[in-house]
TORLUM-774317 format. One record per residue: residue in three letters; x, y, z of N, C-alpha, C in turn. Coordinates in steps of 0.05 Angstrom, whole numbers, padded with zeros to 5 digits, always signed. Layout:
alaXYZXYZXYZ...
END
This chain:
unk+00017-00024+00000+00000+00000+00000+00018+00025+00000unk+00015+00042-00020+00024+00071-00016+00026+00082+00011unk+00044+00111+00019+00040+00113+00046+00036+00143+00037unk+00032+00160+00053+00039+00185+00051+00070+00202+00038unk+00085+00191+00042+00116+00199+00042+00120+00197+00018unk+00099+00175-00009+00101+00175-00035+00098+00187-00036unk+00079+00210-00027+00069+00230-00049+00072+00260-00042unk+00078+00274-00020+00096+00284-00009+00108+00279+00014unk+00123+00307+00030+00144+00310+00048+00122+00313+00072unk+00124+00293+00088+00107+00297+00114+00113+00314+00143unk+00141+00320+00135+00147+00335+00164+00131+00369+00161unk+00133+00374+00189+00109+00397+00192+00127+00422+00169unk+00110+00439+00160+00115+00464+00142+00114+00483+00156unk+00120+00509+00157+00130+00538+00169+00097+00543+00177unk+00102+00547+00195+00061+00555+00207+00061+00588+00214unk+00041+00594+00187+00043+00624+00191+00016+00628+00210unk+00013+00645+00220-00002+00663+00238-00022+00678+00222unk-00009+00691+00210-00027+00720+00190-00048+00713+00170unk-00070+00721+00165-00080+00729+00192-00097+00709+00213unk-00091+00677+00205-00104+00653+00219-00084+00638+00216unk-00076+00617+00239-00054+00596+00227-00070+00582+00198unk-00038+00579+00182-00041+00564+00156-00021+00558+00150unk-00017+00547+00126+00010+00539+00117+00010+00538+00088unk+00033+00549+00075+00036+00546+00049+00067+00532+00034unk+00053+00515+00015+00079+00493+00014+00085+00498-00014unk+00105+00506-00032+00115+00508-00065+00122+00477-00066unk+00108+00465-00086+00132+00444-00100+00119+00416-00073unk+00093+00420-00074+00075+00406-00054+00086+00374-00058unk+00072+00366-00077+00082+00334-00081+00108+00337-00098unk+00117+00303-00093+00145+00299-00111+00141+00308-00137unk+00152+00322-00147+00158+00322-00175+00137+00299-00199unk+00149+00278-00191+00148+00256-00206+00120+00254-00206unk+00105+00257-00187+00077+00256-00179+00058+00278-00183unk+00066+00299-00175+00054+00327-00189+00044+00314-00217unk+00068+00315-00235+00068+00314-00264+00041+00289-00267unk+00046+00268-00260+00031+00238-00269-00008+00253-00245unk-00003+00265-00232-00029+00271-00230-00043+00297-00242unk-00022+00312-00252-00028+00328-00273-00042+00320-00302unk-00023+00302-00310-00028+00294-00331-00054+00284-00341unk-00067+00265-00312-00080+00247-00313-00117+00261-00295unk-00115+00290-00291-00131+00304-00280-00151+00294-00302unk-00179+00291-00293-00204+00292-00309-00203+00320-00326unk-00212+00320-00355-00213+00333-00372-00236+00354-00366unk-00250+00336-00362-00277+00345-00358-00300+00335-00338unk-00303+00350-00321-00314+00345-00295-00340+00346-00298unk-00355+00334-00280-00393+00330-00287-00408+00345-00270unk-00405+00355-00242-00419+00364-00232-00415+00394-00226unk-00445+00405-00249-00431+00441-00256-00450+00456-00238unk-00432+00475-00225-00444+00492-00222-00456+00523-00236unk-00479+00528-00237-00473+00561-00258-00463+00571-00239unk-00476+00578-00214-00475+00599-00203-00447+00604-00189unk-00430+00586-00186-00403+00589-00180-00393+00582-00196unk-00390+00582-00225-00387+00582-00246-00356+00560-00244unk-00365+00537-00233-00345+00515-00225-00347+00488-00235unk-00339+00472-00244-00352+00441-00247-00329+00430-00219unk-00348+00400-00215-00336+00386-00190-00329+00362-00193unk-00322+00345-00182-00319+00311-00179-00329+00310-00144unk-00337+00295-00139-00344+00284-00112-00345+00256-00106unk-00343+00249-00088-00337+00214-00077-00360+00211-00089unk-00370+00186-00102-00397+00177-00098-00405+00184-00133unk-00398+00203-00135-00408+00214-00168-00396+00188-00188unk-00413+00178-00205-00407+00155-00225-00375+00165-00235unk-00375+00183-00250-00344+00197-00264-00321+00195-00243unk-00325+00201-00211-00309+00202-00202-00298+00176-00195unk-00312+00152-00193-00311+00126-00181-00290+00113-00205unk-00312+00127-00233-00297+00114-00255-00265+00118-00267unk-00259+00144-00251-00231+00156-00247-00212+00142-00230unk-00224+00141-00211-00206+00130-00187-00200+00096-00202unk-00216+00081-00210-00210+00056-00229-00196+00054-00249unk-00198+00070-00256-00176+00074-00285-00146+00091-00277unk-00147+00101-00257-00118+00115-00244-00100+00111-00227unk-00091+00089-00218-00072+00074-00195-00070+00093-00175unk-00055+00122-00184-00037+00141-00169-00063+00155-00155unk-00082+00169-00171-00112+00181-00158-00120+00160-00134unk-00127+00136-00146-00136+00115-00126-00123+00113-00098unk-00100+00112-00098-00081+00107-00075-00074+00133-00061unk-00079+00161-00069-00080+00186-00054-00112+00189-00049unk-00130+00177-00058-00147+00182-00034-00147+00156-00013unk-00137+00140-00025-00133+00118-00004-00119+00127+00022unk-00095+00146+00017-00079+00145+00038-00082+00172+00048unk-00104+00194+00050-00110+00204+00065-00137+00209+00075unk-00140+00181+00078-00157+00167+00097-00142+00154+00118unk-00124+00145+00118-00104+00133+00140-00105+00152+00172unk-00094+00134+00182-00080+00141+00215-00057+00156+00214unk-00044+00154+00192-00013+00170+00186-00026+00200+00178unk-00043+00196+00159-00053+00233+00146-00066+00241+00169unk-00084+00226+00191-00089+00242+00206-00066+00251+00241unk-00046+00233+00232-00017+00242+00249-00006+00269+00247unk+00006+00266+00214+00010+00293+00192-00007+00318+00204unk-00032+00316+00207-00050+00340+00210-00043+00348+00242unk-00049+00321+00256-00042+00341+00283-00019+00344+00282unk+00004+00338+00280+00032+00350+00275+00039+00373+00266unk+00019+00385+00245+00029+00405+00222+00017+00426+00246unk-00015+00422+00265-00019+00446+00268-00014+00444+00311unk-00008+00430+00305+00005+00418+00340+00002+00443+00364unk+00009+00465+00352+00000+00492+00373-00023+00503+00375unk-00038+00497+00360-00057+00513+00352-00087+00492+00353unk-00085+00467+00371-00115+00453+00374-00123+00457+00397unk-00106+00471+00411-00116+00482+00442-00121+00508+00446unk-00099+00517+00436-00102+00556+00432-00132+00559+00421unk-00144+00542+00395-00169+00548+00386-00195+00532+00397unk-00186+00520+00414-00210+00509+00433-00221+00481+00415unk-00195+00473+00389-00209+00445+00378-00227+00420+00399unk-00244+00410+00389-00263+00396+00408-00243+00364+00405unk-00234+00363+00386-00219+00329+00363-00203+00325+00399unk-00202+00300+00412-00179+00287+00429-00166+00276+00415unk-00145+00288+00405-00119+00281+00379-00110+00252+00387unk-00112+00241+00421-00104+00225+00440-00123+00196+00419unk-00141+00205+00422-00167+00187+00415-00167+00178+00389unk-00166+00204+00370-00177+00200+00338-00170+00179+00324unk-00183+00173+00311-00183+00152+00291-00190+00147+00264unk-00188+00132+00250-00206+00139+00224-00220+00125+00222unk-00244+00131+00206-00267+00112+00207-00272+00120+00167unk-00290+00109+00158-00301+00101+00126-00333+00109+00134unk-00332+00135+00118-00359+00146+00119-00361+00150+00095unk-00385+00157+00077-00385+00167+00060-00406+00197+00056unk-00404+00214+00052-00419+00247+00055-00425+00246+00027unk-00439+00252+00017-00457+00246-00008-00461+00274-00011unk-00459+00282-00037-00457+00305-00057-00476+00326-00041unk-00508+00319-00032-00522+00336-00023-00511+00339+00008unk-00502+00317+00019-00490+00321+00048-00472+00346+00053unk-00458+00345+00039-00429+00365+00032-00439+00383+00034unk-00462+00396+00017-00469+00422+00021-00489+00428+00049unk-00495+00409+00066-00510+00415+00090-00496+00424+00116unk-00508+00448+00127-00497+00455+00152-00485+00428+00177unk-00506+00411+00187-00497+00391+00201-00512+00360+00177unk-00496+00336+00187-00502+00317+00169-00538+00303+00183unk-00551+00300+00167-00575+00290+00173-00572+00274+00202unk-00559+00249+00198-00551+00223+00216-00526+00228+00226unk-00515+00225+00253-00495+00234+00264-00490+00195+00269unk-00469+00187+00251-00463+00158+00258-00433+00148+00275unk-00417+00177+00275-00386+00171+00291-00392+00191+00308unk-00374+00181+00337-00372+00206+00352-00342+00226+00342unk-00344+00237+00354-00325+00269+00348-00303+00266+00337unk-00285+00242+00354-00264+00241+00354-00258+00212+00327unk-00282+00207+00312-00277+00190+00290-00278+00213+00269unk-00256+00207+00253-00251+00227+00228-00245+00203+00205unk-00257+00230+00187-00264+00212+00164-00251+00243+00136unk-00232+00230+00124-00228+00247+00094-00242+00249+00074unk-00247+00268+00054-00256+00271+00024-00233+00284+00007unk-00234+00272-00008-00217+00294-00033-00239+00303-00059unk-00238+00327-00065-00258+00331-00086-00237+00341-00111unk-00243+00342-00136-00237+00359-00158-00257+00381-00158unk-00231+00400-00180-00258+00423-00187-00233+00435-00200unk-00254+00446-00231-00252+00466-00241-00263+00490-00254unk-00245+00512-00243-00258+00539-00240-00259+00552-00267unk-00282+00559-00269-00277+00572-00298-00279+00604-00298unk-00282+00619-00317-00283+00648-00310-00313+00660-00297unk-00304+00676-00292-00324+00692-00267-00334+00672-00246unk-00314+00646-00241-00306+00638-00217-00301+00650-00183unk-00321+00647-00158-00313+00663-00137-00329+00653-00119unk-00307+00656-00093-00330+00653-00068-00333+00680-00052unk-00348+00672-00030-00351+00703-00020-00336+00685+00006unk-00339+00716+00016-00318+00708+00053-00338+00689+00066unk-00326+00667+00075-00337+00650+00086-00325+00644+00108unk-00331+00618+00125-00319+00597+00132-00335+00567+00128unk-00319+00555+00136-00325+00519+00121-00338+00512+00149unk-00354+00484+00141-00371+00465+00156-00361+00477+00182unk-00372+00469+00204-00360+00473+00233-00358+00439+00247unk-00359+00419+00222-00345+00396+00228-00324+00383+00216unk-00307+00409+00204-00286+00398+00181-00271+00417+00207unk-00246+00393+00211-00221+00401+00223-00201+00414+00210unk-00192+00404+00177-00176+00423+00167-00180+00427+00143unk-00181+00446+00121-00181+00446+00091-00151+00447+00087unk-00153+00433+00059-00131+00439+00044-00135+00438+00011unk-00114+00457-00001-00122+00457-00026-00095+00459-00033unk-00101+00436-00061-00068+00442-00083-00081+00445-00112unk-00069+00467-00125-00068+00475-00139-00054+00462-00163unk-00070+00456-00186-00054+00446-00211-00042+00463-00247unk-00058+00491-00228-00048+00513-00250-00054+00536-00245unk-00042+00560-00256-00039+00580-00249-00064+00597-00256unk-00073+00627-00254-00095+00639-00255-00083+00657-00271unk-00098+00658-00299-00091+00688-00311-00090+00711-00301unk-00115+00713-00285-00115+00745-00272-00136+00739-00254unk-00137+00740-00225-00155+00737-00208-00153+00708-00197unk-00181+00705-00190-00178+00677-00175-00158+00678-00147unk-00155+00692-00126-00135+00690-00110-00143+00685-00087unk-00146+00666-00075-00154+00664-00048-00141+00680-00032unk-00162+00685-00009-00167+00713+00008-00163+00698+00044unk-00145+00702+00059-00152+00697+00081-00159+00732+00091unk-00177+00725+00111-00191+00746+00118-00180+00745+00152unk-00177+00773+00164-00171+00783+00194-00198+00792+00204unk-00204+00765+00220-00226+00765+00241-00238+00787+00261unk-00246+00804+00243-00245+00836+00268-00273+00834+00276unk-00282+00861+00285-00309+00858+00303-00338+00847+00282unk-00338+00860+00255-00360+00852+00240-00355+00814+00234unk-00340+00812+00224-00340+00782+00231-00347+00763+00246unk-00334+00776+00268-00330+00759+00292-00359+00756+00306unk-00379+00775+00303-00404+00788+00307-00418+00761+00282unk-00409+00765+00261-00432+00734+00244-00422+00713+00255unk-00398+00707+00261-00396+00679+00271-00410+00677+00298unk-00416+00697+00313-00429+00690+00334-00453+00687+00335unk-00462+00698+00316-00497+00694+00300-00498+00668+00287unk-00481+00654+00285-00478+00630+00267-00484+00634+00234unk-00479+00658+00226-00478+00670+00200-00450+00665+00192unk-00446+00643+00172-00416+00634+00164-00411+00639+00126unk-00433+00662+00121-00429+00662+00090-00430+00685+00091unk-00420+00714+00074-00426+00742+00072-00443+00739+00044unk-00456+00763+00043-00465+00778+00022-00434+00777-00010unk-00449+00782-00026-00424+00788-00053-00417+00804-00051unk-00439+00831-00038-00418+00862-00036-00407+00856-00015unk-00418+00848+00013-00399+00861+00028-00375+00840+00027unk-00367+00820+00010-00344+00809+00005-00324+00817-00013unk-00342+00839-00039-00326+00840-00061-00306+00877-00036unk-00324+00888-00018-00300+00913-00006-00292+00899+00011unk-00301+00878+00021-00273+00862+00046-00248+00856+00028unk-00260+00835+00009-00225+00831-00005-00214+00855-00012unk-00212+00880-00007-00198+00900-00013-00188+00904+00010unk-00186+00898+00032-00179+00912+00052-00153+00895+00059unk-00134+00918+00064-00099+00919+00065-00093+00890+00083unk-00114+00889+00105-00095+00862+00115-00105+00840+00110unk-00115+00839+00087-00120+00808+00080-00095+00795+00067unk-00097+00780+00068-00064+00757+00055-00079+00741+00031unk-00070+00749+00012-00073+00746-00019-00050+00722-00027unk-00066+00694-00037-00053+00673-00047-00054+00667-00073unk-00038+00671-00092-00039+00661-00112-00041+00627-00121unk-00055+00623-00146-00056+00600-00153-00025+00589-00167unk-00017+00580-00160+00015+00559-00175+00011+00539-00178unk+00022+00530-00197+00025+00499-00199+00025+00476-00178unk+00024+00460-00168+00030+00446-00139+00039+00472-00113unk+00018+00481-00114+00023+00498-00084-00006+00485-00067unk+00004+00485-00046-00014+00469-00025-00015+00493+00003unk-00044+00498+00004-00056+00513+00020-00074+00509+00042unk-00059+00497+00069-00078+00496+00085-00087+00501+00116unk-00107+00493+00123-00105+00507+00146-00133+00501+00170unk-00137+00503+00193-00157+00496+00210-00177+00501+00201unk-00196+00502+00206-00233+00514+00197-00240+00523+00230unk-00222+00537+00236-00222+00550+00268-00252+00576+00258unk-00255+00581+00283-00286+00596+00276-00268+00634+00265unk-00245+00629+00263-00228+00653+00255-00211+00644+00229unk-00224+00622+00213-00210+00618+00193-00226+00625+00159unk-00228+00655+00162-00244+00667+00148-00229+00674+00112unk-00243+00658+00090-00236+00664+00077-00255+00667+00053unk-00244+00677+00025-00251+00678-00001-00243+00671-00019unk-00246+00685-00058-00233+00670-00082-00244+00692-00092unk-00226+00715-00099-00227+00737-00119-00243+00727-00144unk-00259+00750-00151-00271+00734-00183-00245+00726-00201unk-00245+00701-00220-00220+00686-00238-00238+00712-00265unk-00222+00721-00274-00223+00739-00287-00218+00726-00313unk-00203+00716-00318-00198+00708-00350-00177+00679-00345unk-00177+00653-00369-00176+00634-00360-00171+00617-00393unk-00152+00610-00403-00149+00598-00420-00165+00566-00425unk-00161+00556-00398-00172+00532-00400-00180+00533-00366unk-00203+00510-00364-00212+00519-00328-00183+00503-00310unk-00185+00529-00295-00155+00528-00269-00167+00505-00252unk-00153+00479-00250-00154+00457-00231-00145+00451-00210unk-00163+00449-00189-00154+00448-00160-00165+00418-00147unk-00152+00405-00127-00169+00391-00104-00163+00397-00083unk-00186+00391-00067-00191+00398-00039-00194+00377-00023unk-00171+00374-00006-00175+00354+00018-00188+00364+00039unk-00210+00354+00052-00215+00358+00089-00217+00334+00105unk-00216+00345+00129-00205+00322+00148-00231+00334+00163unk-00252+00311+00174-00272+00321+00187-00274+00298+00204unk-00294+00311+00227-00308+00294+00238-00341+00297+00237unk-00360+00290+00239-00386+00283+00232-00403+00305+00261unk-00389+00314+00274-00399+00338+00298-00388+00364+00291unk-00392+00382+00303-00392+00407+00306-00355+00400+00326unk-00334+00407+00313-00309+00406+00332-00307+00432+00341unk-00307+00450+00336-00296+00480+00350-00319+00497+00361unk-00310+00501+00389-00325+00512+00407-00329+00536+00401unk-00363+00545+00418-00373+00571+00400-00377+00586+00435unk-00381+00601+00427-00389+00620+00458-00421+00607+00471unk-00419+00607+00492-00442+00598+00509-00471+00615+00497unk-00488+00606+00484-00510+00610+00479-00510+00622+00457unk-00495+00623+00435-00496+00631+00406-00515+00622+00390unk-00528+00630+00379-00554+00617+00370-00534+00608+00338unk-00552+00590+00334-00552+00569+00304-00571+00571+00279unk-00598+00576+00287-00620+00586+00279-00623+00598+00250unk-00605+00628+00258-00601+00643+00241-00590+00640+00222unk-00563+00622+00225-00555+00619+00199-00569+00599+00181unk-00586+00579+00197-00601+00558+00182-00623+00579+00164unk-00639+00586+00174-00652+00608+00155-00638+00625+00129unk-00621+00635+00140-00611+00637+00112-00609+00620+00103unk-00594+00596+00098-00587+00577+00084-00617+00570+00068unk-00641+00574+00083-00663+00564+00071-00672+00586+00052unk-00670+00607+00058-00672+00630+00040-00651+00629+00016unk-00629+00633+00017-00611+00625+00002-00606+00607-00021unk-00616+00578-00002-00616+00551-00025-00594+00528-00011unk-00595+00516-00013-00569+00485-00002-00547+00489-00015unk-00528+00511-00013-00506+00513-00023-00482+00510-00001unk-00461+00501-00008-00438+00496+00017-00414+00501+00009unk-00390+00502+00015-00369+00500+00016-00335+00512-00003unk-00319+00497+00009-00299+00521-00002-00281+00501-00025unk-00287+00479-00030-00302+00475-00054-00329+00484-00051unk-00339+00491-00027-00352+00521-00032-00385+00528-00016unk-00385+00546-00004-00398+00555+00014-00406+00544+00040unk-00398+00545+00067-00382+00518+00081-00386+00498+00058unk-00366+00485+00071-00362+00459+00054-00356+00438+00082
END
């Protein structure tokens, strides 16, 4: 069986702070591997969105099943971060920072368990059926490609996903830049409302503002980081785009709510929106 160490370098990466711990890695997987999962990325992805002007792959989707069968190297990277080692890697990488943010996960405990979150699951605030406790974690890897007038608004992801990560398989003509955002009083004020999606305006004058940390898309660059209730981010509109820019998204979740909210925060509110709104999620996009 493949391990992790095939496919990249597992020791922990430089843990920036600014303006949420994250980490950013150049030159993510080996070489050798980059290239052979480059090569071998789906052409063409099935599940489109207009309105985030995105197509997807997801576990479970016929195309994606039929990918992973036909691809050794695909097959065996989502194989192996589902393991006890990828979820070692994770607490390792963010090792300061599951107590400082009040993570709920007993790192002591966790384990991995084989769930599967189904296309409409993904996009739901909590999962219908709660079948592991907290400290069982379970991975997804999704595809997606972004096409023009591609974008998210300031968000944050599920409040049962422990960490996102995203690698990048090509660069952005102009735009497309993910946004970490500095958790100040208006923020910090929706997350306490349990409001975890902004408006398009008031996202398109937040991404302007001086202290956000602007990431460009590169080739194998790997971007990741907690889903702490201060891990606020976005995706500049992709402005122009020769062919759609290809990304996947790993998360490491557990099937509960892991990060603690202030005593008596209501939940409510953000479910209403969501019903006003429509069943949209995540970063593959709107929580996710």
């Amino acid at each position: 069986m493949a391990s992790l160490s095939d496919f990249f370098d597992t020791s922990p990466a430089e843990l920036r702070r600014d303006p949420f711990p994250h980490v950013v890695v150049d030159g993510f997987f080996h070489a050798e591997v980059f290239a052979e999962l480059r090569a071998s990325f789906p052409s063409t992805l099935s599940g489109v969105d207009g309105l985030r002007k995105a197509r997807s792959l997801y576990p479970g989707d016929l195309a994606y099943e039929h990918h992973l069968s036909r691809n050794r190297l695909w097959r065996e990277l989502v194989e192996v971060v589902k393991t006890a080692d990828f979820i070692s890697y994770i607490r390792e990488q963010f090792a300061e920072v599951w107590s400082e943010e009040r993570c709920r996960v007993d790192f002591r405990r966790a384990r991995p368990v084989e769930f599967f979150e189904s296309r409409p699951d993904k996009h739901r605030l909590k999962l219908p059926a709660i079948q592991h406790g907290r400290d069982a974690l379970w991975s997804r890897l999704d595809l997606y490609q972004a096409l023009p007038g591609y974008s998210l608004p300031v968000h944050l992801d599920h409040r049962r996903r422990v960490v996102s990560q995203l690698v990048y398989f090509d660069a952005a003509d102009e735009g497309g830049q993910l946004r970490l955002h500095r958790a100040r009083a208006d923020l910090n004020l929706l997350e306490r409302l349990g409001l975890y999606r902004t408006p398009s305006s008031f996202s398109a004058l937040r991404n302007r503002l001086p202290d956000t940390r602007a990431i460009r898309a590169v080739p194998n660059r790997m971007v990741m980081f907690p889903c702490t209730r201060g891990s606020w981010h976005s995706v500049t509109p992709l402005r122009k785009a020769g062919v759609p820019r290809q990304h996947i998204q790993i998360q490491l979740s557990s099937s509960e709510d892991v990060w603690s909210r202030p005593a008596g925060a209501p939940v409510k509110a953000f479910e209403r929106g969501r019903r006003r709104d429509g069943e949209i999620g995540d970063d593959g996009h709107f929580p996710a």
